[in-house]
C-alpha angles and dihedrals in degrees: 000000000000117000099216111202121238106220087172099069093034112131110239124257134230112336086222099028093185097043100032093057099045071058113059085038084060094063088035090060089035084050088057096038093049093038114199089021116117115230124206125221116218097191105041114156124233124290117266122198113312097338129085148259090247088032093060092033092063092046091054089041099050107011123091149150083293093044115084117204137211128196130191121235083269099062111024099101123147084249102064094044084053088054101047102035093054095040095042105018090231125171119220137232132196095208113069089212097075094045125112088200137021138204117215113181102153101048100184090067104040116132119264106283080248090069107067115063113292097193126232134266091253097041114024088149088083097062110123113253103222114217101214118190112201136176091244156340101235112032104070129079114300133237140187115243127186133157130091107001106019105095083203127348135303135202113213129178110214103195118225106026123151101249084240082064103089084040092047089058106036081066086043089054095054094058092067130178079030125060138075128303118224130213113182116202132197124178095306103344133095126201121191128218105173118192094257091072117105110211126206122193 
């Protein structure tokens, strides 16, 4: 069956699509320098679906036609494949081990962090960067990170996280300069854990 896609009924993009997404790469690149700081962005677009302003925002900054995308069950709507195929022109994947990016919008049931692609030593580059929207960045149970970027050491709590998460990346911490990079998201603010942190729990 074809999923034809219905451009009619397809939420708009960025109001200023040039400006608004130097911005929003701005705050990406700010998320990974300041790691553990949430960023605000001041242009998000709408929600759309079940993902959010900074969620959608991201996919129309970095994806494009050489970007494929996975989504989880949560996310993937035909809504949101309309939005994103005809903003960024992505093609979609159904193995989270050949994406470049990938939505999470129902975190407690995300796959295992080894499942996505972890890139090679020649090329780590090619790991997937997995887009996490959470509830919040301080409710839920706190650990300790520390690596590039952190002068000393934080202690976020990143709400709605399967309990496997911190063990799953500390695995996935011990493979650098391969492994998966994370950005949580929550309403309009981003939050980076490159694959370079170390967490403690």
């Amino acid at each position: 069956m074809i999923d034809v896609m219905d451009t009619a009924g397809i939420e708009p993009g960025f109001p200023n699509p040039v400006f608004d997404s130097q911005d929003t790469f701005r705050r990406i690149l700010d998320a990974y320098a300041y790691v553990g700081r949430p960023q605000t962005l001041s242009c998000a677009t709408t929600a759309i679906g079940p993902l959010g302003p900074a969620s959608a925002s991201i996919c129309l900054t970095l994806a494009d036609f050489e970007t494929p995308i996975w989504l989880d069950p949560a996310s993937n709507l035909k809504p949101v494949r309309d939005y994103l195929g005809f903003h960024c022109g992505v093609p979609f994947t159904g193995t989270a081990v050949t994406a470049t990016f990938a939505v999470v919008a129902d975190p407690a049931a995300m796959p295992p962090l080894a499942a996505f692609a972890l890139g090679t030593e020649l090329v780590p580059q090619g790991s997937t960067t997995v887009i996490i929207q959470v509830p919040s960045f301080s409710k839920g149970p706190s650990v300790r990170w520390s690596g590039p970027g952190i002068p000393d050491e934080i202690s976020p709590a990143i709400e709605g996280l399967p309990t496997r998460f911190w063990d799953e990346w500390g695995a996935n911490h011990e493979l650098y300069p391969i492994g998966v990079d994370i950005l949580f998201t929550c309403e309009r603010s981003i939050v980076a854990l490159p694959r370079s942190i170390s967490v403690e729990n």
